[in-house]
KENUMI-316597 format. One line per field, with one value per atom (N, C-alpha, C): residue number from 1; residue in one letter; atom name; z, x, y. Coordinates in nm, 2 decimals. Each point is the difference from the previous one (the first is absolute). Layout:
// residues N
i c(NUM;...) $
aa c(A;...) $
at c(CA;...) $
Z c(Z;...) $
X c(X;...) $
Y c(Y;...) $
This chain:
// residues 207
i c(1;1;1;2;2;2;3;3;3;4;4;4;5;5;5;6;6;6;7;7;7;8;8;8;9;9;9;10;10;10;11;11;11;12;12;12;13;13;13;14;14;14;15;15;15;16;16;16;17;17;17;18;18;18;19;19;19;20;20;20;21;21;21;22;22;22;23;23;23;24;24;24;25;25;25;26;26;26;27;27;27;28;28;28;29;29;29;30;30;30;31;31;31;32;32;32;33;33;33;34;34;34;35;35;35;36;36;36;37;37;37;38;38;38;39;39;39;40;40;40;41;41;41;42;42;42;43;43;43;44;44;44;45;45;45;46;46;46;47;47;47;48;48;48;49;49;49;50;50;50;51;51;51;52;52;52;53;53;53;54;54;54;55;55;55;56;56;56;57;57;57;58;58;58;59;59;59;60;60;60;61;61;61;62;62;62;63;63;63;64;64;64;65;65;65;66;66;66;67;67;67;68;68;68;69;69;69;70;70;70;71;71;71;72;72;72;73;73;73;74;74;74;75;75;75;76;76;76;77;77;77;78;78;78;79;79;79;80;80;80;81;81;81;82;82;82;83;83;83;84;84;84;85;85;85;86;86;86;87;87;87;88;88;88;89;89;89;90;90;90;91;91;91;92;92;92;93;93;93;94;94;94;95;95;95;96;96;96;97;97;97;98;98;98;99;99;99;100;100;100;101;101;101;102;102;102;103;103;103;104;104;104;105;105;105;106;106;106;107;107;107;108;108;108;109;109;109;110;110;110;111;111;111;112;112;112;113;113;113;114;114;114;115;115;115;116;116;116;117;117;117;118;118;118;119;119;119;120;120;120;121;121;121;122;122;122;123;123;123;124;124;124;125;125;125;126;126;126;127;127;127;128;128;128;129;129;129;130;130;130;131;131;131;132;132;132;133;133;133;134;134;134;135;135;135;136;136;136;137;137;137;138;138;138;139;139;139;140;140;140;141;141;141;142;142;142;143;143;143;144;144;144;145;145;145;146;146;146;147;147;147;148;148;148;149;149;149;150;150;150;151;151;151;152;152;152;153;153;153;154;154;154;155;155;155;156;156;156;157;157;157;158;158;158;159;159;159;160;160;160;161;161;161;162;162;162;163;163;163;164;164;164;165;165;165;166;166;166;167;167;167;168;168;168;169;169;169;170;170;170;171;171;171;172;172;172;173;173;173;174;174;174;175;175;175;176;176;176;177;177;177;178;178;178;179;179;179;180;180;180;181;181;181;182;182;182;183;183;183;184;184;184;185;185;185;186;186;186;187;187;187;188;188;188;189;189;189;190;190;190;191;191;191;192;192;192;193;193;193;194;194;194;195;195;195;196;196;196;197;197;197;198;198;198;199;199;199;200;200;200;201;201;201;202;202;202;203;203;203;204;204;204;205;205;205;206;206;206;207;207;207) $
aa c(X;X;X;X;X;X;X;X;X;X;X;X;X;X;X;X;X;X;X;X;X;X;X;X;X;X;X;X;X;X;X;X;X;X;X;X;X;X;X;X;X;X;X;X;X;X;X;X;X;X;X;X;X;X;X;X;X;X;X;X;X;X;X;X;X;X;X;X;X;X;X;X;X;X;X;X;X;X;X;X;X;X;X;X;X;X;X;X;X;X;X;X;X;X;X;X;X;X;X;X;X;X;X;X;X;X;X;X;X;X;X;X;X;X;X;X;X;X;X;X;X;X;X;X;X;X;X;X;X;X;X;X;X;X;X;X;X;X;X;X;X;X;X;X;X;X;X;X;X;X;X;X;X;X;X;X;X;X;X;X;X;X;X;X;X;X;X;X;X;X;X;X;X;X;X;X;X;X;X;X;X;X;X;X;X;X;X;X;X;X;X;X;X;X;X;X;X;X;X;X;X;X;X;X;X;X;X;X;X;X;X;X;X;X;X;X;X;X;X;X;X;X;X;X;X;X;X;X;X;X;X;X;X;X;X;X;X;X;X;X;X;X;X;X;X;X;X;X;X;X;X;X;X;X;X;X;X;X;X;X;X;X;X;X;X;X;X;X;X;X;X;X;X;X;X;X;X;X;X;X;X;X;X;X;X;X;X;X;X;X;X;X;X;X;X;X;X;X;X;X;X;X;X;X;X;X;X;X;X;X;X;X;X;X;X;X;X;X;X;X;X;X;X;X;X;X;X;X;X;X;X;X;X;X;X;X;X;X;X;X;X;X;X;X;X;X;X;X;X;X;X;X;X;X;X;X;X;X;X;X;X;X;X;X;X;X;X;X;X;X;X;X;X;X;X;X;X;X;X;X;X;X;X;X;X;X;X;X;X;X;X;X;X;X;X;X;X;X;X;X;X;X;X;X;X;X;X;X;X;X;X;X;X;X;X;X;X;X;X;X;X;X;X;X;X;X;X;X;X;X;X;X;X;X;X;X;X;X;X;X;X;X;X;X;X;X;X;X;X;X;X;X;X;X;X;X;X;X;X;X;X;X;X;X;X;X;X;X;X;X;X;X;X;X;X;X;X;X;X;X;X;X;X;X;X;X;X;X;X;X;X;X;X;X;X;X;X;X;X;X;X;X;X;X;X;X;X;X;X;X;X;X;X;X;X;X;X;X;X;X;X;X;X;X;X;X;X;X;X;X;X;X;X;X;X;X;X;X;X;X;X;X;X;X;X;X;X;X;X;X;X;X;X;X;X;X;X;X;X;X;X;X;X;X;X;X;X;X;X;X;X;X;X;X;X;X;X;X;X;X;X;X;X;X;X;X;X;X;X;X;X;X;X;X;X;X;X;X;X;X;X;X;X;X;X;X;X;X;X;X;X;X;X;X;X;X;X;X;X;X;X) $
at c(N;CA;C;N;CA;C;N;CA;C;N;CA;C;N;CA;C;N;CA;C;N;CA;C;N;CA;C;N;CA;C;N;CA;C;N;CA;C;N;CA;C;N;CA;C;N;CA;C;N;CA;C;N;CA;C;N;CA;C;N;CA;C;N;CA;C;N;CA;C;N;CA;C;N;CA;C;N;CA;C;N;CA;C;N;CA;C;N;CA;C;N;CA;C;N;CA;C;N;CA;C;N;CA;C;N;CA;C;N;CA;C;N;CA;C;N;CA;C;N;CA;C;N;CA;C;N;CA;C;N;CA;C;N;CA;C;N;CA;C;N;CA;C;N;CA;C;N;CA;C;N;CA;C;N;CA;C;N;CA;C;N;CA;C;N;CA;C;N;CA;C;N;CA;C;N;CA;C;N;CA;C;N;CA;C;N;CA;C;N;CA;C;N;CA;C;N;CA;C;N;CA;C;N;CA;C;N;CA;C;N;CA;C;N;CA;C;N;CA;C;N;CA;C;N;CA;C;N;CA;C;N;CA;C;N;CA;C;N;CA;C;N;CA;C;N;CA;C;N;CA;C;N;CA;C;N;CA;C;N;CA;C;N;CA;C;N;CA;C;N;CA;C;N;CA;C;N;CA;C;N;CA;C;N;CA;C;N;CA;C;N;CA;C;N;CA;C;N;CA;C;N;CA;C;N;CA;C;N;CA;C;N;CA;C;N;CA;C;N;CA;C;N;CA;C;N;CA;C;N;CA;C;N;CA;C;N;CA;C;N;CA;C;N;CA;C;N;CA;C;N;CA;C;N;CA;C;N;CA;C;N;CA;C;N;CA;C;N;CA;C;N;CA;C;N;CA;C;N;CA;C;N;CA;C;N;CA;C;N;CA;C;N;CA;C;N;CA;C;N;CA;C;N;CA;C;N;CA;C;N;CA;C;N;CA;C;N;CA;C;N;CA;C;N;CA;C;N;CA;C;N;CA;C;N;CA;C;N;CA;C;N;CA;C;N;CA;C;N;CA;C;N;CA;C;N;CA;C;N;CA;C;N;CA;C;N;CA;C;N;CA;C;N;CA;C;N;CA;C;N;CA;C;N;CA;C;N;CA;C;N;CA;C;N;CA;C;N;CA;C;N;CA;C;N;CA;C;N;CA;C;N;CA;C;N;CA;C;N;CA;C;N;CA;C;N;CA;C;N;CA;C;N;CA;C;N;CA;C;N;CA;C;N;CA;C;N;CA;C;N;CA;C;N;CA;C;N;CA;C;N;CA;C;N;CA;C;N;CA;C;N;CA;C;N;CA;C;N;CA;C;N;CA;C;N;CA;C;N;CA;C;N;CA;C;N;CA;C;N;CA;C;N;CA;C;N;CA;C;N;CA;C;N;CA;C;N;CA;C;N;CA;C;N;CA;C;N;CA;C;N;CA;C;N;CA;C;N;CA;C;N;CA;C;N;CA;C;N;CA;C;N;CA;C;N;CA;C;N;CA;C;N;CA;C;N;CA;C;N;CA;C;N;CA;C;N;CA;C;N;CA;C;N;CA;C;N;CA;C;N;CA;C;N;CA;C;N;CA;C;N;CA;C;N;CA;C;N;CA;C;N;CA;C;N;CA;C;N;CA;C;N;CA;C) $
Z c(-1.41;-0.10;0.04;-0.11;0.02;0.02;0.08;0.01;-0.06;-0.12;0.01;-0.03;-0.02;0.02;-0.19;-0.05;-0.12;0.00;-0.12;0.02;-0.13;-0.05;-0.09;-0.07;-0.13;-0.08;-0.05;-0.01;-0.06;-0.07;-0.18;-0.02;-0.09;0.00;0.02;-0.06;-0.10;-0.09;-0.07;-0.10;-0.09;-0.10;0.07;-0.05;0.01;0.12;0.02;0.09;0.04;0.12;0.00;0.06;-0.08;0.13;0.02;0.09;-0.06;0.04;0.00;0.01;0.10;0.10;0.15;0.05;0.17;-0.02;0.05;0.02;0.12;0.03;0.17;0.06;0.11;0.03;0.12;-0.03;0.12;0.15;0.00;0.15;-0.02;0.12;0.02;-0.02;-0.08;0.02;-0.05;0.03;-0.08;-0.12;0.00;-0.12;-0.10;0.07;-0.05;-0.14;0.07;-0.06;-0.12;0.04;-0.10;-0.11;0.03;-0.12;-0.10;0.05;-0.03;-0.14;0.08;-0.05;-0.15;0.04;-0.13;-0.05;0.00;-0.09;-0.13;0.09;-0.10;-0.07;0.01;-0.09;-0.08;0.02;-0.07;-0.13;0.06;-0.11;-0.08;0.05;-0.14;-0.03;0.04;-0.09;0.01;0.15;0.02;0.09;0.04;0.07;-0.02;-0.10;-0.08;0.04;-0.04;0.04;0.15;0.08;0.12;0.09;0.05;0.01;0.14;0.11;0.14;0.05;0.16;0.03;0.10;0.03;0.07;0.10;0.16;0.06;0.15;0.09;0.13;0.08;0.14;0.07;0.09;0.00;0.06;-0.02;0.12;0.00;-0.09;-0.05;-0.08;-0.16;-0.03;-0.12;0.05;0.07;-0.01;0.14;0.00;0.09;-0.07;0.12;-0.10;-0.05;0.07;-0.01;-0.11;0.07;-0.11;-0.01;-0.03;-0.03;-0.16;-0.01;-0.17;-0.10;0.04;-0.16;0.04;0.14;-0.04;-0.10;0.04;-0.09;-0.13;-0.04;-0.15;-0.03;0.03;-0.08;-0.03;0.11;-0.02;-0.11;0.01;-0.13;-0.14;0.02;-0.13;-0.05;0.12;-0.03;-0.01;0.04;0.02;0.07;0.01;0.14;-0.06;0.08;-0.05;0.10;-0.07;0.14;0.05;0.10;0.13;0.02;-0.06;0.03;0.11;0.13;0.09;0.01;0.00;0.03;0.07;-0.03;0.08;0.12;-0.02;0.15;0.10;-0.03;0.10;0.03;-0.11;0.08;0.11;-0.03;0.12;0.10;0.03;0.15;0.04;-0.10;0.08;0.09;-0.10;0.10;0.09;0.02;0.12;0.10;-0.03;0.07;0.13;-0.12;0.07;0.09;0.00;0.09;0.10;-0.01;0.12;0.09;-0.05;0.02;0.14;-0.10;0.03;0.17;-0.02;0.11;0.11;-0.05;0.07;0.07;-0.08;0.05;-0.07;0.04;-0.09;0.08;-0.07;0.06;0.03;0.13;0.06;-0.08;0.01;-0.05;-0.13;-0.04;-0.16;0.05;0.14;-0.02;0.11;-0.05;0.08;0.08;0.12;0.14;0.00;-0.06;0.01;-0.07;-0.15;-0.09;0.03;0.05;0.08;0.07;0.15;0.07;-0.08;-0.02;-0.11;-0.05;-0.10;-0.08;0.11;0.15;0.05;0.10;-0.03;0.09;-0.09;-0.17;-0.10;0.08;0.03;0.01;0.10;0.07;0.13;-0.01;-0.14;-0.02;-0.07;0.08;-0.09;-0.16;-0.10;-0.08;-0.06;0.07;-0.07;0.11;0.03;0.08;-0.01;-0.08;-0.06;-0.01;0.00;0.02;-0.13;-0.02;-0.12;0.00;-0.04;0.00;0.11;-0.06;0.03;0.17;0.07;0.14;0.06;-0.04;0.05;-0.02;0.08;-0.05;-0.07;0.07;-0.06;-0.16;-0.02;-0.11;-0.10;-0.01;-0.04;-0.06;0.07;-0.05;-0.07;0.02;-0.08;-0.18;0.00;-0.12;-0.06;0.02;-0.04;-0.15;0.04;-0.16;-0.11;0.02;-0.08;0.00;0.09;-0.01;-0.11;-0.02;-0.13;-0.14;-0.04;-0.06;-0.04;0.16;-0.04;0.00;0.07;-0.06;-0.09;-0.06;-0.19;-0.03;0.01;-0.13;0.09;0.10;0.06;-0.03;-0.03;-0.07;-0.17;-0.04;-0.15;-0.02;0.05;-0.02;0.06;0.08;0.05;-0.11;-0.12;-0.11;-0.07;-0.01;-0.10;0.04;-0.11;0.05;0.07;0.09;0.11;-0.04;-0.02;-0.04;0.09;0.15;0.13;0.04;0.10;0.10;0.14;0.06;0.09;-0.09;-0.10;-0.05;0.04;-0.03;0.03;0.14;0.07;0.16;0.03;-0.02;0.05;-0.02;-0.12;-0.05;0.08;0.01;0.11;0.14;0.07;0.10;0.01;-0.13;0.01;0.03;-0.10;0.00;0.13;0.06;0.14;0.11;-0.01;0.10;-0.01;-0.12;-0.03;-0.02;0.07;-0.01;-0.18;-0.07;-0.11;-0.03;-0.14;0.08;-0.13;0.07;-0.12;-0.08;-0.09;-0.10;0.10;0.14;0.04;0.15;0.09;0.11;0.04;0.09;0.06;0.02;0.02;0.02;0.04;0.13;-0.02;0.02;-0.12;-0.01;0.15;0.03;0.11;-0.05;0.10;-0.09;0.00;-0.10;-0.07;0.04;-0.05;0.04;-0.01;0.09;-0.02;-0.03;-0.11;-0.07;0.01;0.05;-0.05;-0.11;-0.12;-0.15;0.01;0.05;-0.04;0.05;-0.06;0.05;0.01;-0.10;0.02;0.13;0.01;0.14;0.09;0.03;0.12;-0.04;-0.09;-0.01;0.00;-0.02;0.04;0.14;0.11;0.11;0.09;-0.07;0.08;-0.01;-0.15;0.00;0.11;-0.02;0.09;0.12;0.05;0.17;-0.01) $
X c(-4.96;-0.09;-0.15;-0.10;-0.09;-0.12;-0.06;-0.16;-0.12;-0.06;-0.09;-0.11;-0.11;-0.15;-0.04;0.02;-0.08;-0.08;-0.14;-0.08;-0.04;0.05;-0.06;-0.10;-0.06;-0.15;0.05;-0.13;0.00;-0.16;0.04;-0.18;0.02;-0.14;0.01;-0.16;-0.01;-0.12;0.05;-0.12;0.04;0.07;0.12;0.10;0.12;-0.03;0.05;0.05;0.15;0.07;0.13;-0.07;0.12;0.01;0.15;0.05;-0.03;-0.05;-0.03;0.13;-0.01;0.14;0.02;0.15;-0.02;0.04;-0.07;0.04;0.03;0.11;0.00;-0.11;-0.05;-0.07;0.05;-0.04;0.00;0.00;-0.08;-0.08;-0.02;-0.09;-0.07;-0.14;-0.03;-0.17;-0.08;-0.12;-0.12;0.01;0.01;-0.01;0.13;0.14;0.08;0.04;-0.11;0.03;-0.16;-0.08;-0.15;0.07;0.05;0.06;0.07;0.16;0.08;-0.07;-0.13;-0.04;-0.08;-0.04;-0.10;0.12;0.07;0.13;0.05;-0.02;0.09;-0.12;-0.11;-0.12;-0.01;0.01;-0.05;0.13;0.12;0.13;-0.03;-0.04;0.02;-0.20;-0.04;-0.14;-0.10;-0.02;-0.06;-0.13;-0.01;-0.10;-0.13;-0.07;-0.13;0.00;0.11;0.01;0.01;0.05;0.00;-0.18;0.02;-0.16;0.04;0.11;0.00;0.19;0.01;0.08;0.04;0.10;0.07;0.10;-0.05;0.12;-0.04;0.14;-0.06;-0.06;0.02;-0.15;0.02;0.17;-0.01;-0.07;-0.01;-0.13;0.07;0.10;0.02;-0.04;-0.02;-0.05;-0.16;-0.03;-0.18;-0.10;0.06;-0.07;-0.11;-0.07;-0.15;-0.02;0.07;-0.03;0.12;0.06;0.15;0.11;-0.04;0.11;0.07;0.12;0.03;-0.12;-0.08;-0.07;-0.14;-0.02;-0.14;0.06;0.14;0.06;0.02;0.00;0.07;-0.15;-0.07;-0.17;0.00;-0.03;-0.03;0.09;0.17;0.08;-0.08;-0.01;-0.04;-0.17;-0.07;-0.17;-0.08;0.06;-0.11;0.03;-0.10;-0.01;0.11;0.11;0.06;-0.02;0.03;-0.03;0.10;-0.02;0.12;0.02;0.12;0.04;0.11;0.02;0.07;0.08;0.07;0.11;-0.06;-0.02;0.01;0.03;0.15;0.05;-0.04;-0.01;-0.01;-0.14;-0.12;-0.13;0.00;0.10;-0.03;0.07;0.07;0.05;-0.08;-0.08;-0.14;-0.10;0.01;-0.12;0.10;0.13;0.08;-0.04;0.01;0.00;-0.11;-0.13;-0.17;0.05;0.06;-0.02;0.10;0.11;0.09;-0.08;-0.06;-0.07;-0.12;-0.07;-0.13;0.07;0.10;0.06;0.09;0.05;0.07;-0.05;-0.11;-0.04;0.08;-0.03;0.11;0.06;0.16;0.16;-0.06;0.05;0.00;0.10;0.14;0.10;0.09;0.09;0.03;0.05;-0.02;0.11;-0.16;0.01;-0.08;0.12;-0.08;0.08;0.08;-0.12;0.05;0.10;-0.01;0.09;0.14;0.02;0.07;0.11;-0.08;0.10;0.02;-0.08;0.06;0.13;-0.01;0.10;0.17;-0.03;0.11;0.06;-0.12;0.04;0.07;-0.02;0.04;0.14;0.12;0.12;0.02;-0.12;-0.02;-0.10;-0.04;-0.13;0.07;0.00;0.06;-0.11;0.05;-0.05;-0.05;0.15;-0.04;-0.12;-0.11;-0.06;-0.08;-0.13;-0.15;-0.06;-0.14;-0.13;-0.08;-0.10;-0.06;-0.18;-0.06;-0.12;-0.07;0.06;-0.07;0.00;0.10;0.02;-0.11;-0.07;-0.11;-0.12;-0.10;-0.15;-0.05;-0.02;-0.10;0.00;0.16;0.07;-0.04;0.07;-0.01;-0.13;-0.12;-0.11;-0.06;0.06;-0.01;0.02;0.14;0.08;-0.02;-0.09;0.00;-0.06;-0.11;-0.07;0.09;0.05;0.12;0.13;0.06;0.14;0.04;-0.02;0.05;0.02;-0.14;0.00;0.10;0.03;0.10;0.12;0.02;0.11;0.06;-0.08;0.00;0.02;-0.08;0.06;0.12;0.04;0.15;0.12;-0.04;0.10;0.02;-0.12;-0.03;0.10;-0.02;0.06;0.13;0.10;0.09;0.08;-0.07;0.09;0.04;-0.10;0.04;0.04;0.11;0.04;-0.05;0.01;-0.05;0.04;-0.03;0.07;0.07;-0.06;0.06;0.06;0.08;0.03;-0.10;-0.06;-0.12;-0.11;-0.05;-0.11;0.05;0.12;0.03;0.01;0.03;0.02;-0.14;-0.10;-0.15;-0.02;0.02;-0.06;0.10;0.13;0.02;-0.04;-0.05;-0.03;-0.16;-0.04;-0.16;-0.02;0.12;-0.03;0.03;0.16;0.00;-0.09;-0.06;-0.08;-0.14;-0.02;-0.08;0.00;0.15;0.07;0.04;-0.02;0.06;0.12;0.08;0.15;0.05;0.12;0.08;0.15;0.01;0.10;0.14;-0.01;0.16;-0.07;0.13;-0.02;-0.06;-0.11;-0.02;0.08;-0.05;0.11;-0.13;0.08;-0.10;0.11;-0.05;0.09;-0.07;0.12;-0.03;-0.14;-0.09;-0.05;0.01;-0.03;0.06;-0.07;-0.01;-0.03;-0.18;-0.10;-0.12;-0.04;-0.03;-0.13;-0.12;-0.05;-0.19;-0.04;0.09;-0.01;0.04;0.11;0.02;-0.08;-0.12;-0.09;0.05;0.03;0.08;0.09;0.06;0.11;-0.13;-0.09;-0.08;-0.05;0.01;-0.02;0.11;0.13;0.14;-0.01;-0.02;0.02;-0.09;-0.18;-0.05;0.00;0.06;0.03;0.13;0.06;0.15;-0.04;-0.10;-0.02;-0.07) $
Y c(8.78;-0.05;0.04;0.06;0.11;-0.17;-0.04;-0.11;0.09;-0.04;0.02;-0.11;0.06;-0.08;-0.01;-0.14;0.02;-0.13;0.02;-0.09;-0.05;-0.14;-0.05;-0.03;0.06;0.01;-0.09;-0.11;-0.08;-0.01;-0.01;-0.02;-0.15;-0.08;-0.13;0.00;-0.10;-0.02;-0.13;-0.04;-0.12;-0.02;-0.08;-0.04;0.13;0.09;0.12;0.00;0.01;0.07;0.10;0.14;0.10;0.10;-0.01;0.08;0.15;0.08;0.18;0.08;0.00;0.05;-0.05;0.08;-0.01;0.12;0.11;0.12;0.02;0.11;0.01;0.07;-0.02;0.08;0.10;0.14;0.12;-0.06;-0.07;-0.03;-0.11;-0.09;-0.14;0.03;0.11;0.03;-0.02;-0.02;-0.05;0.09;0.14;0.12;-0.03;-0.02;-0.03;-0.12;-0.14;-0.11;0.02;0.04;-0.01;0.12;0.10;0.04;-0.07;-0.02;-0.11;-0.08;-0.12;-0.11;0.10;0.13;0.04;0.08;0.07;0.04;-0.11;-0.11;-0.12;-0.01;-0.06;0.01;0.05;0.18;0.08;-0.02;-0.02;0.00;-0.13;-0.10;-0.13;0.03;0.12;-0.01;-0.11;-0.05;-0.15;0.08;0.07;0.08;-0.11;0.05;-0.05;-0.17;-0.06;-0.15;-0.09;0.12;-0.05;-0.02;-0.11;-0.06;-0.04;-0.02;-0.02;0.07;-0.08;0.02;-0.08;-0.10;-0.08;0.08;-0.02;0.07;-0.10;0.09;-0.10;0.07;-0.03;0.07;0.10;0.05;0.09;0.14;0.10;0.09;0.08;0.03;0.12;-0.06;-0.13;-0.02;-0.01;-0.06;-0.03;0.06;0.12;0.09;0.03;0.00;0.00;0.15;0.14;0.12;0.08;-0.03;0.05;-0.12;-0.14;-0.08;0.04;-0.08;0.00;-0.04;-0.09;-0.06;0.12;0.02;0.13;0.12;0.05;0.11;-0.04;-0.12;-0.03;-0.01;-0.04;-0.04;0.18;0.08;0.13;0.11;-0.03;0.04;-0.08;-0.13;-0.07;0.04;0.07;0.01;-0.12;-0.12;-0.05;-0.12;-0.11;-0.11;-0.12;-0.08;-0.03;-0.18;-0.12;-0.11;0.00;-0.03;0.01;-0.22;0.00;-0.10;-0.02;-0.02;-0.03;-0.10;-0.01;-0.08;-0.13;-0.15;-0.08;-0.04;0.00;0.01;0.07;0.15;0.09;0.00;-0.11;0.02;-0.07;-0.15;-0.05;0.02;0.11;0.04;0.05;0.08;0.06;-0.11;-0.11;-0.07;-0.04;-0.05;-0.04;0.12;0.14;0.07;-0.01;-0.02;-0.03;-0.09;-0.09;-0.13;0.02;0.04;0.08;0.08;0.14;0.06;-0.09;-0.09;-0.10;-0.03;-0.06;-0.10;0.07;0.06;0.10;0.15;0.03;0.14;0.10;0.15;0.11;0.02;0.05;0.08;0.09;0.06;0.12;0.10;-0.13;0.07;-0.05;0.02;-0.07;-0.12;-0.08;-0.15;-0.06;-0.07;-0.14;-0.07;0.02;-0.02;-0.17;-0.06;-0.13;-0.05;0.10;-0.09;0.12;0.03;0.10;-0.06;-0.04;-0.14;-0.10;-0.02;-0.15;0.00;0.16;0.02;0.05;0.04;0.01;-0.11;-0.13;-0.11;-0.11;0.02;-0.09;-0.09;0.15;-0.13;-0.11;0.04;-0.11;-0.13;0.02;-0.12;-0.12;-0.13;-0.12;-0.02;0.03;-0.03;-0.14;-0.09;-0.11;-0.08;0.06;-0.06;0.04;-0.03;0.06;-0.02;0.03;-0.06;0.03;-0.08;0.03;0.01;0.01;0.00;-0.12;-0.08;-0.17;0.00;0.10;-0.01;0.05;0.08;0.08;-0.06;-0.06;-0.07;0.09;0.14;0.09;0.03;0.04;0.03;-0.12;-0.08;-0.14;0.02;-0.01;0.02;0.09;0.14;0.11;-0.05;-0.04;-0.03;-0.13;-0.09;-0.15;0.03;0.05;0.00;0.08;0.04;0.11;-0.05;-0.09;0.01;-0.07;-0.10;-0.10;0.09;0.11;0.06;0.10;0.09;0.10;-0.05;-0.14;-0.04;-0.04;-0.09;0.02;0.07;0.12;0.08;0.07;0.05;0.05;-0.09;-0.13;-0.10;0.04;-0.02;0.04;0.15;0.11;0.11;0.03;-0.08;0.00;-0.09;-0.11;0.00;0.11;0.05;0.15;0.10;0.10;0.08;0.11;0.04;0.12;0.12;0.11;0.15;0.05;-0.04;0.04;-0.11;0.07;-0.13;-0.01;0.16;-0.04;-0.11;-0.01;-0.04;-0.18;-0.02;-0.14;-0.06;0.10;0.01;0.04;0.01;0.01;-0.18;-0.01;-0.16;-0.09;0.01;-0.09;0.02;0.07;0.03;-0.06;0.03;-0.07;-0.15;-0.08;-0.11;-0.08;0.07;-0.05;0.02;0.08;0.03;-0.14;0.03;-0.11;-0.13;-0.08;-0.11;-0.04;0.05;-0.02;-0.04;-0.07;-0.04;0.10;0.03;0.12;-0.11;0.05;-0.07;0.01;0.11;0.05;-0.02;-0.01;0.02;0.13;0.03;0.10;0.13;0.10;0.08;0.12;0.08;0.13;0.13;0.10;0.15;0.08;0.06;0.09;0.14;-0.02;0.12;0.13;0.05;0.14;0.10;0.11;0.12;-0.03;0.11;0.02;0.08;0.05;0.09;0.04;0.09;-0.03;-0.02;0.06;-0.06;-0.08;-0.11;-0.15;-0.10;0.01;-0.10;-0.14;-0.08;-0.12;-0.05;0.15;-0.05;-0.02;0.01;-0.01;-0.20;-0.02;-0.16;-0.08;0.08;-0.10;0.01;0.11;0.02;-0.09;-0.01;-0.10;-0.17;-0.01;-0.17;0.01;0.04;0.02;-0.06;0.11;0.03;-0.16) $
């Protein structure tokens, strides 16, 4: 069975949401997919109407030099807003503050969350410590905690798209003594990315 790579156009206005195409694409490439996205354009004749573009933050869409949306402004002729994905803004700032606290990778794995992740089957889980244990911590999080726990309570009623996104919010609230509707529970952690910014916030509530 032949895998290939295709990518969903989606264009979206008032009271508008209309699948384009998912064409396959040749490659994974910046040239590949900014075509693609203006091909479908040019076929349903929306050119003129298109006024931005929603994508996420990897470098092959928002490279500043040759990403997808600089090639699609330049096929289209002209400046287009660059809407970014929510989510993936805020891995960016996770990233800052990983970055901030941690310093930069030499290499693609951060040493710490590294052992962590090969000492998992040896760590009694049911036996955890939370914010409140630490004076310094404690004091860091006082004026804030109540807050983010609210709303991590607030948003753990509703449905999650992901299942990391819910597994962040329970991890926040325990950490911050919050009480959860279920017993505790912590997932082994998963793989590390330099793009999966988030894993670097399951890995340090964990630790």
């Amino acid at each position: 069975m032949e895998t290939v790579d295709r990518l969903p156009i989606i264009v979206s206005g008032q009271g508008v949401d209309q699948l384009l195409a998912v064409p396959k694409l040749p490659a994974g490439t910046r040239e590949a997919s900014a075509e693609a996205v203006y091909e479908s354009a040019v076929s349903w004749n929306i050119c003129p109407q298109i006024k931005g573009m929603c994508f996420d933050t990897t470098s092959v869409n928002s490279g500043s030099r040759s990403g997808a949306c600089i090639l699609l402004e330049q096929k289209m002729g002209k400046d287009l807003l660059w809407f970014a994905c929510r989510h993936h803004i805020l891995e960016i700032v996770l990233e800052a503050v990983v970055l901030h606290a941690l310093g930069p990778s030499k290499g693609p794995d951060i040493l710490i969350f590294k052992r962590f992740q090969s000492q998992w089957q040896f760590i009694d889980r049911s036996s955890y410590q939370t914010a409140a244990s630490d004076a310094d911590i404690s004091r860091s999080v006082s004026g804030v905690a109540s807050d983010v726990v609210a709303f991590a309570n607030a948003q753990l009623e509703q449905f999650q798209p992901h299942d990391h996104y819910q597994e962040l919010l329970q991890l926040t609230m325990t950490f911050l003594g919050g009480t959860l509707a279920k017993v505790v529970s912590f997932k082994a952690p998963a793989g590390l990315h330099q793009a999966r910014w988030m894993a670097k916030a399951f890995y340090s509530l964990k630790i």
